[in-house]
C-alpha positions as CSV (number, residue, x, y, z in Angstrom):
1,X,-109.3,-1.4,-1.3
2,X,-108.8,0.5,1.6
3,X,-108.8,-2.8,3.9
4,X,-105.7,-4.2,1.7
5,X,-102.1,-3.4,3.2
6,X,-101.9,-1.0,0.2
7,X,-105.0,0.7,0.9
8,X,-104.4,0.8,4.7
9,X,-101.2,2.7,3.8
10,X,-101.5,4.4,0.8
11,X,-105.4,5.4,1.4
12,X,-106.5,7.0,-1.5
13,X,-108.7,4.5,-3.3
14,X,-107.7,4.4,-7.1
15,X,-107.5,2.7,-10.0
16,X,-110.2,0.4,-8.8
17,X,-111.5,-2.0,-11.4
18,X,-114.1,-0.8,-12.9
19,X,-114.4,2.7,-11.8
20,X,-113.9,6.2,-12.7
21,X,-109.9,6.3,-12.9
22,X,-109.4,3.1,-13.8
23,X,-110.3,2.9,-17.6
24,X,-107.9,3.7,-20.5
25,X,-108.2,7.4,-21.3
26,X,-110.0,7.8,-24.6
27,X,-106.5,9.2,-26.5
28,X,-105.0,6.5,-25.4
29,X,-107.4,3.8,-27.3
30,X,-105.7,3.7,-30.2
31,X,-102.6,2.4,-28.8
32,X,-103.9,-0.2,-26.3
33,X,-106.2,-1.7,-29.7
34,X,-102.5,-2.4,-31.2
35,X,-100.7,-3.6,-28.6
36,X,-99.4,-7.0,-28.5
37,X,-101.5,-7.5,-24.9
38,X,-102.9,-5.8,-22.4
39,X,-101.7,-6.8,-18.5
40,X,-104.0,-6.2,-15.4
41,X,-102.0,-5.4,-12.5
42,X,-104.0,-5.7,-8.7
43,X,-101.4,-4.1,-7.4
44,X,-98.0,-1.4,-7.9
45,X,-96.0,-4.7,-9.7
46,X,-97.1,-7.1,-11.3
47,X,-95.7,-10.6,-11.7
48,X,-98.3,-11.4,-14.3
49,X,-96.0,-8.8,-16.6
50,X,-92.8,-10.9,-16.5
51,X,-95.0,-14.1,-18.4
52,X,-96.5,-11.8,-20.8
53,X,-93.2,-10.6,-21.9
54,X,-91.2,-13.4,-22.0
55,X,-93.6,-14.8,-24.6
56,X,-92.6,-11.5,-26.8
57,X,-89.0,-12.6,-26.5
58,X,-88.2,-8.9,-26.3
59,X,-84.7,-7.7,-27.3
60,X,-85.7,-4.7,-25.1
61,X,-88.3,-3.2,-22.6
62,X,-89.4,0.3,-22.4
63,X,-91.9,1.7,-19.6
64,X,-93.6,4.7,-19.0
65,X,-97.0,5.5,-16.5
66,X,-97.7,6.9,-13.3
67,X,-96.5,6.9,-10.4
68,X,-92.9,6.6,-11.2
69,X,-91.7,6.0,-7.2
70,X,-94.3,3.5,-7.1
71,X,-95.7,1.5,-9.9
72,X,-92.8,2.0,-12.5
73,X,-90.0,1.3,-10.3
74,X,-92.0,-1.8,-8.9
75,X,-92.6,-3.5,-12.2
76,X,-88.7,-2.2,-13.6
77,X,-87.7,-4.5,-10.6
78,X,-89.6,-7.4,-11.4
79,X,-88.9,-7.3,-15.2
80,X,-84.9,-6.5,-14.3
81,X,-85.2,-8.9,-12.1
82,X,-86.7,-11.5,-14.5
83,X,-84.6,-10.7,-17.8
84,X,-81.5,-9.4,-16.3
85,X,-79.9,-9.8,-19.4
86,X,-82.8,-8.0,-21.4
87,X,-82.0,-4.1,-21.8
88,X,-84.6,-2.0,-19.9
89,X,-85.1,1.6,-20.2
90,X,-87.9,3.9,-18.6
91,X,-88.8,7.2,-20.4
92,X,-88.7,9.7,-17.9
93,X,-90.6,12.3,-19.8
94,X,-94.0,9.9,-20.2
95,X,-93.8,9.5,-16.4
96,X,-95.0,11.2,-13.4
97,X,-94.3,11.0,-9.6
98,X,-96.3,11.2,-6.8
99,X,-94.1,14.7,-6.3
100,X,-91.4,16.0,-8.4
101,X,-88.8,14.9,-5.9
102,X,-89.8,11.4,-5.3
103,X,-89.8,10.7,-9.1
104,X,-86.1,12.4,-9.7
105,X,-85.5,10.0,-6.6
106,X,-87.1,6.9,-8.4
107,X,-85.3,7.6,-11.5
108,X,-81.8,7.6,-10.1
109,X,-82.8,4.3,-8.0
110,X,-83.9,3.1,-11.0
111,X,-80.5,3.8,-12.5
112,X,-78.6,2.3,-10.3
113,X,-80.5,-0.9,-11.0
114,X,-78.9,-0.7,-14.2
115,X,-82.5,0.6,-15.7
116,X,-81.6,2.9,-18.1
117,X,-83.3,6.6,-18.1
118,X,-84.4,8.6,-21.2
């Protein structure tokens, strides 16, 4: 990880596949055993999410995770940029930011993306 360009400058391994960190929380289970599919992403955005979706044929797209000013905003991008006409929301309060700051920041860039915020 930490030899990638986002290791090299975000270097704080993470998330790697398949270590501590990197599974789905045990409350969390229930949900993923439901859930229409479940999208590896090797990096903040994922462009693997966009062909997943569009199979769904969603009337609308709602995300939530961590970090909002980094992986949330990435993949609202892709999928805005990918179903423009598709509404897309993010809820705010089942997100967290690297710091307080940088999420309130992420949110309003978000917003003026046209990504709705709840």
């Amino acid at each position: 990880y930490l030899e990638t360009q986002e290791g090299k400058n975000l270097p704080v391994p993470h998330c790697i596949k398949p270590e501590k960190g990197w599974e789905i929380a045990p409350s969390l289970k229930p949900f993923v055993e439901k859930a229409a599919a479940v999208v590896e992403k090797p990096t903040f955005g994922s462009l693997e999410l966009p062909k997943v979706i569009a199979g769904l044929e969603p009337e609308a797209i709602e995300l939530v995770g961590l970090c909002t000013d980094i992986c949330v905003i990435a993949n609202a991008m892709i999928l805005k940029a990918a179903f423009p006409e598709v509404p897309i929301s993010v809820d705010a309060s089942c997100c967290a930011g690297v710091t307080p700051e940088s999420h309130e920041n992420a949110l309003e860039a978000m917003k003026m993306c046209q990504v709705a915020i709840r």
